[in-house]
Each structure stands twice: as C-alpha cells, then as structure tokens.
C-alpha positions in Angstrom: 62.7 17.7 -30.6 61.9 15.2 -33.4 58.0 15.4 -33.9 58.3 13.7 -37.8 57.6 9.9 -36.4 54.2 9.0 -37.4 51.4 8.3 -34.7 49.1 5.9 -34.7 46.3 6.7 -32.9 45.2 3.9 -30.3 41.9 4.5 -28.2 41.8 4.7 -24.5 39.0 2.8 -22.8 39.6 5.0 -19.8 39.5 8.1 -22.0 36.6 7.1 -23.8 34.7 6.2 -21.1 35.1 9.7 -19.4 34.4 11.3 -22.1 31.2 9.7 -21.8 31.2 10.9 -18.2 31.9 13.8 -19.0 28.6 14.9 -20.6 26.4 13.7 -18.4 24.2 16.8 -18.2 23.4 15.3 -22.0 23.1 11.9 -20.8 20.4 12.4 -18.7 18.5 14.6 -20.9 18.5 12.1 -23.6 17.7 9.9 -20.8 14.6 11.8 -19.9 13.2 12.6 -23.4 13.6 9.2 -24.6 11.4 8.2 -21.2 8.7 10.7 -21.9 8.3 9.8 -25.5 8.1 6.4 -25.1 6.6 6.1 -21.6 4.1 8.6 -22.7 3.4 6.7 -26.3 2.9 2.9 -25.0 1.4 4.5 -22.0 -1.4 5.9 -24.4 -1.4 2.7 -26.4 -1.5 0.4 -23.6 -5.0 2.5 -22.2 -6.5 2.4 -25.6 -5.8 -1.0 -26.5 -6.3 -2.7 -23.3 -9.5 -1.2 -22.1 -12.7 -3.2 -22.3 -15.8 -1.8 -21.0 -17.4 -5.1 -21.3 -14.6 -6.3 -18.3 -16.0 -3.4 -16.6 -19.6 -4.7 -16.7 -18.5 -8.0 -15.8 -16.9 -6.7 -13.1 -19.3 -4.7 -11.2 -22.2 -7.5 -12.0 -19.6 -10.2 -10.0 -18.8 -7.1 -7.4 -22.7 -6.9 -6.9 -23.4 -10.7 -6.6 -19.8 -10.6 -4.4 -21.2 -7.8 -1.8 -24.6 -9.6 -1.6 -23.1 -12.3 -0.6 -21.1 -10.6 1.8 -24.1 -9.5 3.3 -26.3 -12.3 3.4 -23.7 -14.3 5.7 -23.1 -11.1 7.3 -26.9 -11.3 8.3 -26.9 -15.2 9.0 -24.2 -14.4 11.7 -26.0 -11.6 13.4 -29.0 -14.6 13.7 -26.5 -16.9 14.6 -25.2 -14.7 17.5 -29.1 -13.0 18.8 -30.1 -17.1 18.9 -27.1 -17.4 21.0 -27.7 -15.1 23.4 -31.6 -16.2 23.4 -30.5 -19.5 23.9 -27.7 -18.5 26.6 -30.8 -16.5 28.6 -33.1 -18.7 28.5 -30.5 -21.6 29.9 -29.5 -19.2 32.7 -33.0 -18.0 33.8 -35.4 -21.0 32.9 -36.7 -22.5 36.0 -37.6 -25.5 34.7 -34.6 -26.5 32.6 -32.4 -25.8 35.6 -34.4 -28.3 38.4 -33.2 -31.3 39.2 -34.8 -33.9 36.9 -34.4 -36.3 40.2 -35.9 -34.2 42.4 -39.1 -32.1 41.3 -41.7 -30.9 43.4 -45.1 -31.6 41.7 -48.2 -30.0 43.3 -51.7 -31.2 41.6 -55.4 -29.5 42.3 -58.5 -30.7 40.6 -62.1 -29.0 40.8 -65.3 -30.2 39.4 -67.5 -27.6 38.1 -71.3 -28.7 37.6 -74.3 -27.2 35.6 -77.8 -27.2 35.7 -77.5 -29.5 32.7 -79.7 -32.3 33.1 -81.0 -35.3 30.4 -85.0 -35.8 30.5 -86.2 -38.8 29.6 -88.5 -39.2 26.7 -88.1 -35.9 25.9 -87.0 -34.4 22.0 -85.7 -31.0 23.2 -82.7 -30.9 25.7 -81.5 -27.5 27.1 -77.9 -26.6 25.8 -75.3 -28.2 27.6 -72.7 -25.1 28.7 -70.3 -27.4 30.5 -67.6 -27.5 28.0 -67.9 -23.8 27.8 -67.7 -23.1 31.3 -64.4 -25.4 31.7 -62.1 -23.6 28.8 -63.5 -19.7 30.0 -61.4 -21.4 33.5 -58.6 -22.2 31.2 -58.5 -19.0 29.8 -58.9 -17.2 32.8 -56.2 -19.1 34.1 -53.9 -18.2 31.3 -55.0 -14.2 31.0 -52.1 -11.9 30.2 -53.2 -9.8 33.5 -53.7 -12.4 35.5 -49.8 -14.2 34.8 -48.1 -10.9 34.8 -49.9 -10.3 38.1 -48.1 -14.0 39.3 -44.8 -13.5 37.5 -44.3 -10.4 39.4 -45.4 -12.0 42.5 -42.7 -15.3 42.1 -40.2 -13.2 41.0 -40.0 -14.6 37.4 -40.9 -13.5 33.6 -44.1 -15.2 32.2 -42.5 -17.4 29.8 -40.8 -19.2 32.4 -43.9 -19.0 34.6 -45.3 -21.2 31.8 -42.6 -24.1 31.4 -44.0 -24.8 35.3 -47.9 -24.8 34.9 -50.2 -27.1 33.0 -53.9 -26.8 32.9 -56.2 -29.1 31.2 -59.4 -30.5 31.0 -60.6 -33.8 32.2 -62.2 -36.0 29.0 -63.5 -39.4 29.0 -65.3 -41.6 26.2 -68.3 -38.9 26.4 -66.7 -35.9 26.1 -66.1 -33.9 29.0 -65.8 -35.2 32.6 -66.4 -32.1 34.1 -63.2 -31.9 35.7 -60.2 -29.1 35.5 -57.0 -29.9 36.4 -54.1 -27.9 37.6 -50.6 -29.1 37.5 -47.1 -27.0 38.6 -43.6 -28.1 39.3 -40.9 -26.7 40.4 -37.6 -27.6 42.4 -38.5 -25.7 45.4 -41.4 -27.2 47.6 -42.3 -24.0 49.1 -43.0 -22.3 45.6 -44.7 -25.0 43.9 -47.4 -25.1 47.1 -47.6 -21.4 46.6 -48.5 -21.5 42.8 -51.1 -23.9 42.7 -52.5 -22.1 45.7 -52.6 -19.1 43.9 -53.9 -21.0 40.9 -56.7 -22.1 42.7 -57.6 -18.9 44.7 -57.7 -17.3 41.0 -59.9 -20.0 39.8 -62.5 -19.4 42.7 -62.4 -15.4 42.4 -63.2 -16.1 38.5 -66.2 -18.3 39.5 -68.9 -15.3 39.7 -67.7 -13.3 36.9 -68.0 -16.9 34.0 -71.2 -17.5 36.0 -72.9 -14.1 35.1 -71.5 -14.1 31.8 -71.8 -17.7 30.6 -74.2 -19.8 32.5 -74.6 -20.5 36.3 -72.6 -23.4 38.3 -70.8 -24.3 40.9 -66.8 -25.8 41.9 -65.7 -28.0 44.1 -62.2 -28.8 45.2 -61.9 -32.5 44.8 -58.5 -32.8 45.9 -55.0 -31.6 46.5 -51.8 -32.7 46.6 -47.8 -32.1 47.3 -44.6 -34.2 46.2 -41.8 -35.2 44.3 -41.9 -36.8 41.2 -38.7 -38.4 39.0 -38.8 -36.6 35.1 -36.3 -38.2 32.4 -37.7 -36.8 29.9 -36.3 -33.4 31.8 -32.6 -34.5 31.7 -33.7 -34.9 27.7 -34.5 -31.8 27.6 -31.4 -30.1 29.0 -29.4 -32.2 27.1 -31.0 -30.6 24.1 -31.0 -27.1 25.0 -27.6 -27.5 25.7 -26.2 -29.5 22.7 -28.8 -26.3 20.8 -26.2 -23.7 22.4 -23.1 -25.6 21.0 -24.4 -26.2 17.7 -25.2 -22.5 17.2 -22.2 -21.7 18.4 -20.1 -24.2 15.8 -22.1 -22.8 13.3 -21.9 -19.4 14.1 -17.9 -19.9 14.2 -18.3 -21.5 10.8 -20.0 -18.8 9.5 -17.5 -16.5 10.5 -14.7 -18.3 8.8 -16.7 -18.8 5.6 -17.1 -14.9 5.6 -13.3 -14.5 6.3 -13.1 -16.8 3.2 -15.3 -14.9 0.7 -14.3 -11.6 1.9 -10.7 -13.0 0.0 -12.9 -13.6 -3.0 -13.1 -10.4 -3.9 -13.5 -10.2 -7.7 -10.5 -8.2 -9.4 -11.2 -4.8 -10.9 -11.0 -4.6 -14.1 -8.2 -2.1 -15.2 -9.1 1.5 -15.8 -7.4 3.9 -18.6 -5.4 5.7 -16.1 -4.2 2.6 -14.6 -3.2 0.8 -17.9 -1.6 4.5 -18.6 0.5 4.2 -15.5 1.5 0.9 -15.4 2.4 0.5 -19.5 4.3 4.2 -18.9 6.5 3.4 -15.9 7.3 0.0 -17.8 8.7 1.9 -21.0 9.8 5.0 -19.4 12.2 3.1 -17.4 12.9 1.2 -20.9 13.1 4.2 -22.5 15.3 6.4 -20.4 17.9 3.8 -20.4 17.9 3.5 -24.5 18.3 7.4 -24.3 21.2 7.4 -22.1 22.8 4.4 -24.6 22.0 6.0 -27.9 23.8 9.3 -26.2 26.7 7.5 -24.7 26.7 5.9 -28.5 27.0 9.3 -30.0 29.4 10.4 -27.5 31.7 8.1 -28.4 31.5 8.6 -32.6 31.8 11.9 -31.9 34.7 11.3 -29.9 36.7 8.7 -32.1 35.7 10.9 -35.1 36.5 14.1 -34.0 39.7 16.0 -33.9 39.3 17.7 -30.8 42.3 17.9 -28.3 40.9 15.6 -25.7 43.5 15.5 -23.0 47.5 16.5 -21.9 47.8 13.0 -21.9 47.1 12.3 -25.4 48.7 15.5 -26.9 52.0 14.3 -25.5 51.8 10.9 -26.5 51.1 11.9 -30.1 53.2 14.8 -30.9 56.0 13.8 -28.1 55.7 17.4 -26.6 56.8 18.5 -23.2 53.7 19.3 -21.6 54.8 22.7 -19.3 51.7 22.4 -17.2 47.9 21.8 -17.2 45.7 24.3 -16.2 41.7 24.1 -15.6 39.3 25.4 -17.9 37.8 27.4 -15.4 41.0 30.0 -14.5 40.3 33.0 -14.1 42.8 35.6 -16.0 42.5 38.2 -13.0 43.1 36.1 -10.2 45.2 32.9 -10.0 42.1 30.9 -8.4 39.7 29.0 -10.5 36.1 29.3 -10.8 34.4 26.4 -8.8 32.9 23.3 -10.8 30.0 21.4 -9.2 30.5 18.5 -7.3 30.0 16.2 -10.1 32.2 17.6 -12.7 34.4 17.8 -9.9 34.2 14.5 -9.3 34.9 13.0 -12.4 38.0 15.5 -13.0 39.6 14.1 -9.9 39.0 10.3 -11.0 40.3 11.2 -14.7 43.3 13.2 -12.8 42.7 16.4 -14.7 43.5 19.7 -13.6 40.0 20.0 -12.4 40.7 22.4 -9.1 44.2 23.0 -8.5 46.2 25.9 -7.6 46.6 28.0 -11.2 49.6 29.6 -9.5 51.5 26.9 -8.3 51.2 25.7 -11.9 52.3 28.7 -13.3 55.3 28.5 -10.7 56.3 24.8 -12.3 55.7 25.7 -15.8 58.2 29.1 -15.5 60.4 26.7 -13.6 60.2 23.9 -16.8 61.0 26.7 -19.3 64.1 28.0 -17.6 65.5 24.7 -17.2 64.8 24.2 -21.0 65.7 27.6 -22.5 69.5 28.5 -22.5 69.8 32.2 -22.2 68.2 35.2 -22.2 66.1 35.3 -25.3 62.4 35.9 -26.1 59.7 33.4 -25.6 56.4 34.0 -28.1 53.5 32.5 -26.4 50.9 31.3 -29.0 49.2 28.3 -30.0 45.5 26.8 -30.4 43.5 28.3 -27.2 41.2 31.3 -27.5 43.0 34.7 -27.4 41.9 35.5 -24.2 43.3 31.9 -22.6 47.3 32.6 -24.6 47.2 36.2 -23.0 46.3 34.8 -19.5 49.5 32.1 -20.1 51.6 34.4 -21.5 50.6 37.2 -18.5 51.5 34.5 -15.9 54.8 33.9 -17.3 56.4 37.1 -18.0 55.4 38.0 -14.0 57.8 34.7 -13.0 60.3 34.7 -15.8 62.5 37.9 -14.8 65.3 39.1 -17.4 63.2 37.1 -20.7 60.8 38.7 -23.2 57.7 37.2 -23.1 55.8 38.2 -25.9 51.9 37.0 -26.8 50.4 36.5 -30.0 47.8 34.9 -31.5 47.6 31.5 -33.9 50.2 32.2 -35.7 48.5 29.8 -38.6 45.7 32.3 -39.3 47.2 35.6 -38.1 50.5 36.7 -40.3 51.5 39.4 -37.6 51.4 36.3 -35.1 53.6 34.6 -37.4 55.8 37.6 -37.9 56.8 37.9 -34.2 57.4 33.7 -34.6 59.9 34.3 -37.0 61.5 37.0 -34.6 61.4 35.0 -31.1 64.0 32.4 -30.3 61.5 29.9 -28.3 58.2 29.0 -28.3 55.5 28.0 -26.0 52.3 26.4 -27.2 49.0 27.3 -25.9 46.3 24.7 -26.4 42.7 23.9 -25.0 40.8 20.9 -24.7 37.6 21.0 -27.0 38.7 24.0 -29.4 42.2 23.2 -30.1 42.9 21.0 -32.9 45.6 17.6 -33.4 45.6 19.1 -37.0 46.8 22.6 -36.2 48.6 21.2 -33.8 51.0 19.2 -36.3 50.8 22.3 -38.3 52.2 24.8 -35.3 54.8 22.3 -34.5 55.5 21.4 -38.3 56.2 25.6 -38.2 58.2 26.4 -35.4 60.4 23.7 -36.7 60.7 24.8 -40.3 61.9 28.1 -39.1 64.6 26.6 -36.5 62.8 27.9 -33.5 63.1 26.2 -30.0 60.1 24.5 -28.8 60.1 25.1 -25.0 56.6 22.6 -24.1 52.7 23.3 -24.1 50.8 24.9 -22.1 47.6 22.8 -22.3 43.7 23.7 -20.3 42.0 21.0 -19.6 
C-alpha cells in the first residue's frame, strides 16, 4: 500500500458542522452562562438606571386625580339613574299629570267666615281685626300633615299627589282681605273630585270650634258649590315637560356612562418598578446573551477542530493515509459483551445523521472485519493488533478477532511507538492491524505507525477505527 503521497488536508463543512453538534452539552452551557451574566448585569443596570422615583410621584398624584374622577362620574350616574326612577314614579302614579288635559273635572267650594270686627265712627281706637288670622289657621288646617295623610289613605293615593289636585287660597281685593276661602280640586274622575271637596269642606267646618276657641270667635258660611269640566293647556305643557325631563335624564345618563367607559381607558401608566425594569432589560439580554454563548462556543469548537490533530472520523483517516478501514466500531462497546452501551437520544441522533457507528451490532462488525482480513492476508501467519486506541480498546479488537480468525495468531500489543516490547513483537508478526480511536488517537502517530510497519516490510491488513 503506497501511503508516501502527500495529503492536503481539505475541511468538511459537514464534518465541521457536526463536530459542532457534537458537543452540544457545551453549547448550551456556554449558552446559559453567557445568558445569566449578561441578562443578570443589564438586568441590574437597566433597574438602577431607569428608575425615577419622581415618575413614581407623578404617577400616583395622576392615579389620585384619575380615581377621583372615576368616582365623581361614578356618583353623577347613580343621580342620574335615582332621578330616573323618581321621575319614572312620579309619571306612572301622578294623578294629575296622567288626566286628560280635555277633560278635567273641576269642583269649586267657597265659604265666607265673618268676625266681630266692626269700624266705629269717630272713634281713635279700633279693636284688632283677627280676620286675616282666622282665614290662613283654615289654610293650615286644611294643609295639616294628619289631616292629608288621613285623606290620602282614604282616596287611595300618597300626599304628594293628593297635592297636585287641591288648591286653597284666600280671597283678596284692593283692601286686603275679602273674607273669603276658596277651595279648588280636580281630577279626571267626577266621582272623586265631588268627594274631595266634600271632604275638604266637612274638614273645614269640624275645624271651625277649635280656631274659634283658640283665635277669635266667628262664623262660616257656604256661599256656593260647584261641579264640572274644565279644558287645561297648560296641563298638556306640563306632560310634555315631565316627559321630555325623563328622556333628557336618560340621554344624559347614557352619556355619562360612555364618558366613564372613556376615562376608565385613561388610566395613567405606571411608572416602571426595579423589578420590572430587572425583568424586562434581563429577558432582553439573556436571550441576547445565550445566543452569543452558544456562537463564541460553536467558534471555539471549530478552532479547536481545524487546529487540532485529533482523529475525527473513519472517513477522514482513509482519505488521508489511503488505509483500508476493516470496520467502525462505537465508542461505547463493551469488551465483555458484543452489545454497546446505550447513548441518549440525542447523541444518538446526530450519530445516525453523521452515519457513524453510533449503535450498531459490535459483532456483526467484528464478523466483516475477520472476513476483510482473510480476504487480504495470504496464509496462515500472525496478525499483531496495535495502533493509537487505549490499551483496553486494542485488547477488546484484538480478543474479537482471534475468536473469528481460526488457524492465525493474533497477537495484541500496545503502541508500538512508545512501547519497545510492542515494537518487538511488530518486527516478529507478518501483518498488522491498526487500532485507532476518535478523540485520542493522533494523524501524527498515525503517519508514524504506518511510516513503521512499512519500513520493516510488514503487511498492513486495514484499521480498526472507534468512532
């Protein structure tokens, strides 16, 4: 085999890519030191530089003036909506705003109450008149909180309303008092509006004694009397109002509400706290961080890899030295069985996609590589099995042989560059079979071993190579 044509070395993308790959346990730590160190430095920068405790104070001053606000419309609506319902009651149980304004039923009573009051002639002193007195203690007798609760329970309606229906006044001319009172009620049912000025008038009567003991003596008359109906525009006016009243709390109760809706998107932003500016400048920079470490890693993966001169692959050790490559067995065989220890998922991944050994059957491969010897040995001689690997990887190779090649020595030794009884049984052996191992075996002593074997006119059977 002619292994003196130089090589010039050529890098494989592929190769140095899953070389890369291949070290991913260090990828990701660099990854996730380089994103704690500089997630956890601008995160501690970011906090310290971008806090303002005068944003804070401005903050909670616009938050106070924001929630007052809040609750100021907040209280305007709750107004809004009692008026509404106010209004909507009264509109529903007013008598008076729900009679016909065509057809009203007016009853009228007047009474004239008289004195003792009398003006003498010629005379300086006058006795007090009491008339004016007398005719406002009927008014207010007429208008006594007993006395309309007493009448609002008896018509079947509240006071207030009882009111809208009744007016009571007192008759005036140029002289003052006229001595008349006057009673006044409407309503849209005959029969009711005869009853309360009935009543009015029985009331007016029974109070006569008690004003007259208390006030001054007199007397009343019923002057008249009377029943009907009456037209009132200025009632129609007045549901119009009350109405047009309910729908313009209602628009501006709805407008209210939409204003709220409005401010409640005003809410002032919150000025940024340490921890927050911590969070948000570290998950920024870790992520910038982690993905420098896995670069500057995958960078000194790949120096290391063009730099170093490591046996990388089968693929490349044939290439260079032009060397029958016998078989390729995993890293992971086991010398006392011929399975292979298990990888994880990944590794085993990436071994199948670079087409390494990876997981394959150690004995099968042991079966192929006896098979390649004896079809490139003539004879019966021994075979010294040495090479680069570790001791205990040449005496698994050299163990698997001798059980499949019956009737030739197989003998096992170790480098023969370093160990001079290794190189003693070289010198006695008629073929050779390498041993090498990715990631301790050497292109150098590689050249060197094969450089040997040929100086001393030994057979080079292949390599044995673990990958």
């Amino acid at each position: 085999m002619d292994n003196s044509n130089s090589y010039e070395r050529e890098i494989d993308l592929k190769d140095l890519m899953f070389a890369v790959l291949h070290r991913w346990r260090l990828l990701l730590a660099a990854g996730v030191a380089m994103a704690l160190v500089l997630g956890g430095y601008k995160g501690a920068f970011s906090a310290y530089k971008g806090y303002d405790s005068e944003a804070d104070q401005k903050y909670e001053k616009e938050l106070e003036l924001y929630e007052q606000k809040l609750e100021n419309s907040r209280k305007e609506i709750n107004n809004l909506t009692e008026d509404i319902e106010k209004q909507q009651e009264y509109l529903d149980k007013s008598v008076y705003v729900n009679m016909s304004p065509y057809n009203i039923w007016e009853a009228k009573a007047s009474f004239f109450v008289e004195t003792d009051y009398e003006i003498m002639p010629g005379m300086t002193y006058q006795n007090k008149d009491y008339t004016a007195t007398v005719l406002q203690s009927y008014e207010a007798a007429l208008n006594d909180v007993e006395f309309m609760e007493r009448l609002a329970e008896k018509t079947g309606t509240e006071v207030r309303y009882l009111k809208e229906l009744m007016s009571i006044s007192i008759g005036r001319s140029d002289e003052g008092y006229n001595n008349l009172l006057n009673i006044q009620v409407r309503h849209g049912e005959e029969e009711k509006a005869r009853e309360l000025v009935e009543t009015l008038a029985d009331e007016i009567f029974r109070s006569t004694s008690r004003i007259s003991s208390k006030i001054k003596k007199h007397t009343v008359t019923q002057v008249s009397m009377s029943l009907g109906t009456v037209v009132d525009l200025n009632l129609a006016d007045r549901q119009r109002n009350e109405r047009t009243q309910l729908e313009n709390l209602t628009n501006s109760l709805s407008d209210k509400q939409d204003s709220l809706e409005e401010q409640e998107k005003e809410k002032p932003e919150m000025a940024e706290s340490r921890s927050t500016l911590m969070i948000k400048g570290g998950i920024k920079y870790s992520l910038i961080g982690g993905v420098l470490g896995i670069f500057a890693a995958a960078f000194c993966i790949c120096i290391g890899f063009v730099m170093s001169d490591k046996v990388s692959s089968a693929k490349e050790l044939k290439y260079r030295f032009q060397i029958r490559i016998l078989g390729a067995m995993p890293l992971g065989a086991d010398k006392k069985s011929s399975g292979t220890k298990k990888l994880n998922p990944i590794d085993a991944w990436l071994n199948r996609l670079e087409g390494r050994a990876g997981n394959k059957d150690v004995s099968r491969e042991y079966d192929l590589a006896a098979v390649n010897i004896l079809n490139y040995v003539e004879g019966s001689g021994s075979i010294f099995v040495s090479g680069g690997a570790s001791e205990d990887k040449i005496k698994d190779a050299a163990k698997h042989l001798a059980e499949r090649l019956n009737g030739i020595e197989v003998i096992s030794g170790k480098d023969f560059l370093s160990d001079p009884e290794s190189l003693k049984q070289l010198a006695e052996c008629q073929s050779v079979v390498l041993v090498e191992q990715c990631g301790k075996s050497t292109y150098g002593n590689t050249q060197q071993e094969i450089e040997k074997i040929t100086e001393l006119h030994k057979k080079l059977a292949g390599c044995i190579i673990f990958e």
